[in-house]
C-alpha angles and dihedrals in degrees: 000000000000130000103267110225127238115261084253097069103043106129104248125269123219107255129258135237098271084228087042083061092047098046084045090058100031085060089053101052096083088050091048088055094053097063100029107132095010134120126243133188117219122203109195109195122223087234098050089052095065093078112077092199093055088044098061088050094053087046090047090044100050088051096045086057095055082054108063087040102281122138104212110182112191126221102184132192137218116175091129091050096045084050099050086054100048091052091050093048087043102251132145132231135212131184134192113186101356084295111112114226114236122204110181096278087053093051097054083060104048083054106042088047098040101038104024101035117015094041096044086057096043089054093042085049094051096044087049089065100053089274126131099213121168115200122230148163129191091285106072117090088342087288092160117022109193144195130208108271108234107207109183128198126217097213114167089338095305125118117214124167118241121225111224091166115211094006101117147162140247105258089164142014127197109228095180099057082067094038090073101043087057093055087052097051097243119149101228118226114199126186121191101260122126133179127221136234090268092030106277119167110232133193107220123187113253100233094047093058095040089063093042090057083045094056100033086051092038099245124221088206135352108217100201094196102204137153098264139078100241145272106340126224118216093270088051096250118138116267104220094191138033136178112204093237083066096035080069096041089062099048088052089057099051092247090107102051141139124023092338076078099077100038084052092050094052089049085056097044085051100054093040078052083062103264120150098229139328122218132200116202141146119291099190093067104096114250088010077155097061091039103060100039098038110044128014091318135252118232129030120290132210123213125178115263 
């Protein structure tokens, strides 16, 4: 991810009609009250976070919804980042099942990238804009207490279980850990690192563990920022609106397929957790954020049902 600027040093934008900025606001109202005093969940995606433009906006948009009342709390990627570094340090990666698997060298990456690089600039980039964000992982105050993920493969009729070493799990998450910095009005930071039973580091995947904060708090909506538009159709148009009856319906049929599988499971896993919706949408539009809580919406978004 690149460093995010300060506000003083934004290129200048050609000034609105001083009534076009009023109308704009005055639509959005009904939307802010909505969500006044509520709690989201914000998946930012590894690939969204290589464009610094779109970055300031994130950062600015994450601080202009604490503002009017939101709590916003941040789950952040990083596998291109992990992947830059490894390459760079010579070591090779593997992946089953879109999942990397993580002996103990590649586990003192992931961390040091996710929890020491990628989340320190998330937070400075945060704070630059006006925020009070306070970085995490899993680690910190138990915040995410995690298992060893089992993967199996069906080969010639034969099961066999796959290691993919520290890649876990949430098993648990401490809301209350959150709670109270949300009762401090602090932004939380979270990185995917979970720690084990004996005090194993794990590597989580973000969106897993996205979904797993927004049902522990209770979340009003999860916001999974990713590099794609939403949920296809057949015909490859954007589906706005999804129930999870036909989520699975869709997966079933083959339109929902690859690695859009996963993002819309944990959407589901989400709103069976009692959140009110999840929505996927994509994370490189500038202010996505702000466009799909605060007009018709941008991506496509899963209600129970």
């Amino acid at each position: 991810m690149s460093p995010m600027t300060n506000p003083s040093s934004h290129s200048p934008t050609p000034a609105a009609d001083p009534v076009v900025k009023a109308a704009i606001l005055a639509e959005a109202l009904p939307y802010m009250r909505r969500y006044a005093g509520r709690t989201l969940v914000l998946k930012y995606g590894g690939h969204a976070m290589g464009d610094a433009e779109v970055g300031d906006s994130f950062a600015r948009d994450v601080v202009l919804l604490k503002q009017v009342g939101i709590n916003p709390i941040v789950v952040h990627g990083g596998g291109p980042q992990i992947g830059q570094m490894l390459r760079r340090l010579g070591i090779e990666s593997r992946f089953v099942d879109g999942l990397r698997v993580t002996d103990r060298e590649t586990m003192e990456v992931v961390e040091m990238i996710l929890a020491g690089m990628i989340n320190k600039q998330l937070v400075s980039a945060i704070n630059a804009e006006g925020g009070c964000a306070i970085g995490l992982s899993g680690k910190d105050g138990g915040l995410i207490e995690a298992r060893k993920l089992v993967r199996t493969r069906v080969e010639a009729g034969v099961t066999s279980e796959v290691d993919l070493g520290f890649v876990g799990e949430p098993q648990r998450i401490s809301a209350a850990v959150l709670d109270t910095l949300k009762q401090s009005d602090f932004i939380p930071v979270i990185a995917p690192i979970g720690v084990g039973s004996k005090g194993e580091t794990y590597n989580i995947n973000a969106d897993t563990v996205a979904g797993a904060v927004a049902a522990a708090v209770k979340a009003t909506r999860l916001l999974l920022l990713t590099d794609i538009a939403g949920v296809l159709d057949a015909d490859k148009r954007l589906i706005t609106e999804l129930t999870a009856a036909t989520a699975r319906r869709l997966i079933g049929e083959g339109v929902i397929n690859g690695g859009m599988i996963p993002k819309v499971e944990t959407c589901l896993e989400a709103v069976e957790g009692g959140v009110e919706a999840a929505v996927i949408v994509d994370g490189r539009v500038p202010h996505a954020i702000l466009l799909e809580l605060f007009t018709e919406g941008a991506g496509t978004l899963i209600r129970a049902g």
